[in-house]
MIDREN-188717 format. One record per residue (C-alpha): residue in three letters; chain; x, y, z. Coordinates in nm, 3 decimals, decimal comma. Layout:
% MIDREN-188717
 res chain      px      py      pz
 ALA     A       X       Y       Z
...
***
This chain:
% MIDREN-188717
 res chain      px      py      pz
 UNK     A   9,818  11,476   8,663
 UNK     A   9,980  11,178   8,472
 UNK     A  10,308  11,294   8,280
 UNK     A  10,453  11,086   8,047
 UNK     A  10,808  10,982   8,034
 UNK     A  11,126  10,817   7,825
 UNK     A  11,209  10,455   7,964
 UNK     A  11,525  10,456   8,103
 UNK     A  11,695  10,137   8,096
 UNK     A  11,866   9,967   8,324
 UNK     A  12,235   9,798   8,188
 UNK     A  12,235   9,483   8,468
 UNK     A  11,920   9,368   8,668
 UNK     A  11,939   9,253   8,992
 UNK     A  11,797   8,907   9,074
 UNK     A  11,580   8,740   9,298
 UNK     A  11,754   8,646   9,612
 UNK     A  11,452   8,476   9,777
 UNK     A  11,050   8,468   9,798
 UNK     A  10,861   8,556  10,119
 UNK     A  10,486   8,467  10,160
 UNK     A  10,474   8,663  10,537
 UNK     A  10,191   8,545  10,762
 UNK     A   9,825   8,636  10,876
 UNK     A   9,846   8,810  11,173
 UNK     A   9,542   9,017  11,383
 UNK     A   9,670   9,328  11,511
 UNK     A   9,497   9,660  11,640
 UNK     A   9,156   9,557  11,800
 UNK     A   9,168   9,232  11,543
 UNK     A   9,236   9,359  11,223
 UNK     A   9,356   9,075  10,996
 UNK     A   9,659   9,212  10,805
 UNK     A   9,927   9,008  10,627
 UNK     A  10,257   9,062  10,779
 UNK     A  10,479   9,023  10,458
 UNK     A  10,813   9,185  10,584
 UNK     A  10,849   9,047  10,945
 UNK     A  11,105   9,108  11,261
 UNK     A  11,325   8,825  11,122
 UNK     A  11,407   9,033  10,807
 UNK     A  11,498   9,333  10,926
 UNK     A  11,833   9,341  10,933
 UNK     A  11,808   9,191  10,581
 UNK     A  11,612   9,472  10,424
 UNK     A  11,732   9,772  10,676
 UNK     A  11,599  10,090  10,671
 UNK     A  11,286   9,865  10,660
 UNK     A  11,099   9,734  10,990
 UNK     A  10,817   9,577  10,874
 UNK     A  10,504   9,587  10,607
 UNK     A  10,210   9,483  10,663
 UNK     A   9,927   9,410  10,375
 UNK     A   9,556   9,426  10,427
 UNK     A   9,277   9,367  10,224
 UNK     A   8,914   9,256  10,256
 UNK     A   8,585   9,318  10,142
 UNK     A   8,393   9,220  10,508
 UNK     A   8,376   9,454  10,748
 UNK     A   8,478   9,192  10,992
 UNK     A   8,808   9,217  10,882
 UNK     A   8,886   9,573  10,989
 UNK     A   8,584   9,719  11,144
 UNK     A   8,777   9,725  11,439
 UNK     A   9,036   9,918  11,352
 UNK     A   9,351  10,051  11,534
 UNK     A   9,254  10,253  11,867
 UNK     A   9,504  10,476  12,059
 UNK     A   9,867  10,297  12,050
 UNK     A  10,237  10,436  12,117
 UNK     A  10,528  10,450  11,879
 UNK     A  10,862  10,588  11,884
 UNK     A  11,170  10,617  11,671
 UNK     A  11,060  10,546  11,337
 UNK     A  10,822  10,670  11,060
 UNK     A  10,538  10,510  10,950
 UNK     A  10,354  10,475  10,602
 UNK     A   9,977  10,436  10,566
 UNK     A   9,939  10,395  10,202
 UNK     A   9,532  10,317  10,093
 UNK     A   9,441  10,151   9,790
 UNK     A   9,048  10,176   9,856
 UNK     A   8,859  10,263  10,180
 UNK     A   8,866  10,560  10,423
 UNK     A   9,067  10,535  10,750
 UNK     A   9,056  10,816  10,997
 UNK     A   9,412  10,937  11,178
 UNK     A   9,403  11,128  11,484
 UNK     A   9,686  11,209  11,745
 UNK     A   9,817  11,315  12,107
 UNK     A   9,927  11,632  11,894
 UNK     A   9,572  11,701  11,796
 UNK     A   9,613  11,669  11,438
 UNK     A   9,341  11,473  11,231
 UNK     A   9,328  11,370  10,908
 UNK     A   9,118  11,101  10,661
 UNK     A   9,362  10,878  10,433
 UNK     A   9,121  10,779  10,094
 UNK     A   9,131  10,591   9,831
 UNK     A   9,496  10,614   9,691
 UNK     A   9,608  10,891   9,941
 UNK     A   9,930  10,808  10,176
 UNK     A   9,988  10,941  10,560
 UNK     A  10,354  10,972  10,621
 UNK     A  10,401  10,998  10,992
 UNK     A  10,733  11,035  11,218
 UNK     A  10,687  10,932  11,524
 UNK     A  11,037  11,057  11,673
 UNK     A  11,036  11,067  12,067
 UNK     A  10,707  10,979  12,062
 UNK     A  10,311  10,988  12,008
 UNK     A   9,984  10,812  12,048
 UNK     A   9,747  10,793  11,759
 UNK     A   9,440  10,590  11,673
 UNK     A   9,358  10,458  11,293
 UNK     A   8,975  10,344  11,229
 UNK     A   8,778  10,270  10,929
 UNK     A   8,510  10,535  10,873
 UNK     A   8,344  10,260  10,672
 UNK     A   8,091  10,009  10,785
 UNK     A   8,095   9,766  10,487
 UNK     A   8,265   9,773  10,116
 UNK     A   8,668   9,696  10,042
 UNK     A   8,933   9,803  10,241
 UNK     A   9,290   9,758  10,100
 UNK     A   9,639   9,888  10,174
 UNK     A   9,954   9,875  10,302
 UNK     A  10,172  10,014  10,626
 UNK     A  10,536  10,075  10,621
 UNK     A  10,738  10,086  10,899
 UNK     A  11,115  10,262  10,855
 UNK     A  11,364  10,343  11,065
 UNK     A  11,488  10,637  11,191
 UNK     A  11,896  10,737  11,245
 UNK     A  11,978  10,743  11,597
 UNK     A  12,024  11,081  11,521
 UNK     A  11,710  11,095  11,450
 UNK     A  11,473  10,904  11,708
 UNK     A  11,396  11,147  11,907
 UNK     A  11,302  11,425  11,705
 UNK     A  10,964  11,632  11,683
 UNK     A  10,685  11,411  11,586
 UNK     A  10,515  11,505  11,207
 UNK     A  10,283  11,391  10,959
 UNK     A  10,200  11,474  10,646
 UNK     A   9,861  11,349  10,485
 UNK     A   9,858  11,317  10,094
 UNK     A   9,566  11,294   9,877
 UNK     A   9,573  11,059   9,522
 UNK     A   9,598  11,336   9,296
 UNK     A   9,895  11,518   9,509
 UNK     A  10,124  11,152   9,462
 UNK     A  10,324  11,209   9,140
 UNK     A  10,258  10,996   8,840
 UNK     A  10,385  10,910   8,526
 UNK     A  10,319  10,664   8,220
 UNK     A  10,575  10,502   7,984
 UNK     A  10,536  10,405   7,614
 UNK     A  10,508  10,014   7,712
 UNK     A  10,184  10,111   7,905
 UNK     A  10,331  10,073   8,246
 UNK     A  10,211  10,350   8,517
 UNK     A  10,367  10,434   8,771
 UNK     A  10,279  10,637   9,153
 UNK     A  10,596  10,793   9,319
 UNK     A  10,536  10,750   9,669
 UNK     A  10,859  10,887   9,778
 UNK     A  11,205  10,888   9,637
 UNK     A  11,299  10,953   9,294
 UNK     A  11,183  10,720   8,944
 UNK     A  11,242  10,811   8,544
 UNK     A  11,354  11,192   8,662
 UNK     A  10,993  11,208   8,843
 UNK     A  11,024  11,285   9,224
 UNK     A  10,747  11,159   9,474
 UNK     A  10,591  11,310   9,728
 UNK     A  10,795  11,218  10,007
 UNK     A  11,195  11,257  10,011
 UNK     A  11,399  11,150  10,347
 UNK     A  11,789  11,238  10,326
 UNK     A  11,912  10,962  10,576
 UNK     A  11,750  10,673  10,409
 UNK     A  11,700  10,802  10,081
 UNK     A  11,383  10,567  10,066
 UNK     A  11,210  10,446   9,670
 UNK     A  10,863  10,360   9,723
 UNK     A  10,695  10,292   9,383
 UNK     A  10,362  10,174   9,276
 UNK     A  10,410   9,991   8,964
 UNK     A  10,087   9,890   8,734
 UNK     A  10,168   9,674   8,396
 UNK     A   9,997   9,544   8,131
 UNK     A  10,054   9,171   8,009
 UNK     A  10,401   9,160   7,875
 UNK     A  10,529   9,494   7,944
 UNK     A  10,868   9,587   8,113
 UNK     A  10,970   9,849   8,377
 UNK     A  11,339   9,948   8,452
 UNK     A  11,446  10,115   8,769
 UNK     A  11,753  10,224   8,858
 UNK     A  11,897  10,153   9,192
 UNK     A  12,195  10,272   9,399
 UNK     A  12,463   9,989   9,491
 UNK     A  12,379   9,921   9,852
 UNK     A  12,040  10,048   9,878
 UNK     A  11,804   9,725   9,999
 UNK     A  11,517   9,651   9,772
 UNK     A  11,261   9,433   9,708
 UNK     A  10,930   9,431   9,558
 UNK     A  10,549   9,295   9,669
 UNK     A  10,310   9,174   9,398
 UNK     A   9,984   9,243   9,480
 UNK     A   9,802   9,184   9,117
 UNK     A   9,877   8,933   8,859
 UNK     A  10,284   8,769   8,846
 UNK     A  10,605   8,911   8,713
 UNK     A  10,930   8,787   8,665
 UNK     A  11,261   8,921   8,737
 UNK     A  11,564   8,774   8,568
 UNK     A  11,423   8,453   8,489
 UNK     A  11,243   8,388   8,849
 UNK     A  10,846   8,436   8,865
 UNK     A  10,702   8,615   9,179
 UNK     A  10,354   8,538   9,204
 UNK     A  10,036   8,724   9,342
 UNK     A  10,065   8,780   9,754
 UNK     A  10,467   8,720   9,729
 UNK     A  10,766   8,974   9,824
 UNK     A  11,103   8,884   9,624
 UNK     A  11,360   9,035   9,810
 UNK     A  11,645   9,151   9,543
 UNK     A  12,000   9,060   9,549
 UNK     A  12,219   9,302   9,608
 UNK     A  12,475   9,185   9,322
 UNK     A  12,749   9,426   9,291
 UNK     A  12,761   9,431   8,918
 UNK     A  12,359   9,566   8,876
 UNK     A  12,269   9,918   8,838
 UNK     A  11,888   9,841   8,900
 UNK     A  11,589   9,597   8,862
 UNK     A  11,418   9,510   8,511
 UNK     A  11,030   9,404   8,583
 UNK     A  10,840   9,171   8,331
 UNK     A  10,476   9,127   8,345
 UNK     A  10,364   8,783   8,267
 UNK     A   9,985   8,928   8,300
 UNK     A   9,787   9,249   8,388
 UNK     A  10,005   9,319   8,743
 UNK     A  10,048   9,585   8,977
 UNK     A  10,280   9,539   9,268
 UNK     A  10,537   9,759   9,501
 UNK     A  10,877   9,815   9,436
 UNK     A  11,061   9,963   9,799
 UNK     A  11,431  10,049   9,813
 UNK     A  11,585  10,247  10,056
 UNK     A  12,003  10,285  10,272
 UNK     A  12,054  10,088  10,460
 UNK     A  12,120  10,261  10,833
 UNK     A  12,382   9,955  10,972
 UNK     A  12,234  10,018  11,301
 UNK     A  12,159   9,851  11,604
 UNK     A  11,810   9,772  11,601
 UNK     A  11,626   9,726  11,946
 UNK     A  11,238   9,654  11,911
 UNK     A  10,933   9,632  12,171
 UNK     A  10,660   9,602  12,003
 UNK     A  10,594   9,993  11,897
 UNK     A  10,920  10,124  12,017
 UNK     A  11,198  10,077  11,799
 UNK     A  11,570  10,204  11,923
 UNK     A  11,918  10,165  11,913
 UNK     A  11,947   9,940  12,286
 UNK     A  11,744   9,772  12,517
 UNK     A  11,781  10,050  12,798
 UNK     A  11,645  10,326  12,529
 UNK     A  11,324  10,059  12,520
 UNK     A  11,321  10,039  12,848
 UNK     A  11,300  10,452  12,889
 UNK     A  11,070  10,428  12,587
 UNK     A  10,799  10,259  12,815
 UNK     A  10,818  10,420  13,091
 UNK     A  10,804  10,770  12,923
 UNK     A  10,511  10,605  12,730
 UNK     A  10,334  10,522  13,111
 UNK     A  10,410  10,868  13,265
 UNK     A  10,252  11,044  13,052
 UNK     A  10,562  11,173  12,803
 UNK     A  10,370  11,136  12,448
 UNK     A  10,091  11,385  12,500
 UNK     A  10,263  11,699  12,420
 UNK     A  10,142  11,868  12,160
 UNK     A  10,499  12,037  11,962
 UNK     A  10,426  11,755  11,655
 UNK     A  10,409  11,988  11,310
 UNK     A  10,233  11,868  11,009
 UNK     A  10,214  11,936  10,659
 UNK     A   9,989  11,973  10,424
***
């Protein structure tokens, strides 16, 4: 159900620090996937490890999918535009992400899962998420929650805009998904030519935004189709104001920042090189094929 809102307005926008283009990368059993927020930027946009864009209409592409692969110490965040991708773990939980449905997964200490396309030919298009866990947190219970379209909270505001609350908090609408530690914002934001959306944004948090339809511009810079502005984190702004230049639709991700160490082997993501280390060898003897992960409906 769409509600519709009051526009809340934001007093001081932050700006555009910088535009990323990220690079074509194949992952999984040679998927071809856009890897917009990359290892180097990490640290820049902490909680956030990485997202990766993918989009095609030839089963080529993505037929292949993602078989049975490892991860520990952060969440992931499977979020499908259009297509059908099928999610099964070490756990034994199964589910089917659809078109505009989200998986949120924690991997904690650890678990193997597979992603494939249960689709032969059409459009496949979405996004993945990677965020960090507190080292408090890395090697808790695995858990994943699958969420269908019409369980993501929506609203509409009077300048036409539209908006899906992935997670996090937006115009007094909260989204599906709320994490304590890194209070993460994940918005998807659809405009019509001209209009303007306002979100607030704590001092601190990390944000930036990924326009995946039409341009916008924020405080006088343009971010183009297949860009990521990272935002500034200007002391003086209370949030970002978005202009649409043309029919758009793009993500807006915020979260706090952990001011961690952050040691990364490919799936594995801890605080130090010797937690890695145990990471793989727990991986090879067997350690992620327990079956206490919970999930949610």
């Amino acid at each position: 159900m769409t509600q519709q809102v009051q526009t809340q307005a934001v007093a001081t926008s932050r700006g555009v620090e910088r535009l990323v283009g990220g690079q074509f990368v194949m992952d999984g059993a040679g998927v071809k996937i856009n890897r917009v927020l990359t290892q180097t930027l990490q640290r820049r946009l902490d909680p956030f490890l990485m997202l990766d864009a993918f989009g095609s209409d030839k089963a080529g592409d993505y037929i292949a999918g993602f078989p049975e692969h490892p991860h520990r110490g952060f969440e992931t965040v499977t979020y499908m535009l259009t297509g059908n991708m099928r999610h099964r773990d070490s756990a034994g939980h199964e589910g089917a992400i659809t078109n505009g449905g989200v998986q949120w997964m924690t991997a904690g200490r650890g678990v193997i899962h597979s992603e494939m396309p249960e689709q032969n030919e059409g459009l496949m298009e979405g996004f993945q998420l990677w965020l960090n866990l507190a080292a408090k947190d890395k090697m808790s219970a695995p858990w994943y929650r699958d969420i269908p379209a019409e369980a993501v909270p929506r609203f509409t505001l009077d300048s036409g805009a539209t908006v899906q609350v992935i997670a996090g908090s937006s115009h007094g609408v909260a989204g599906a998904v709320q994490r304590e530690v890194t209070e993460p914002l994940y918005l998807d934001i659809e405009l019509p030519a001209g209009a303007t959306f306002e979100q607030a944004l704590p001092a601190g948090h990390n944000a930036f935004l990924y326009v995946f339809r039409g341009e916008v511009v924020v405080e006088g810079k343009a971010v183009p189709q297949a860009r990521m502005a990272i935002l500034d984190n200007a002391k003086a702004a209370d949030g970002v104001r978005i202009k649409a230049s043309q029919p758009s639709r793009l993500l807006l991700i915020a979260g706090r920042p952990l001011n961690e160490p952050i040691a990364q082997y490919g799936p594995f993501v801890m605080n130090t090189q010797a937690e890695v280390f145990q990471a793989v060898e727990d991986f090879r003897n067997g350690k992620f094929t327990d079956s206490t992960a919970a999930s949610a409906a």
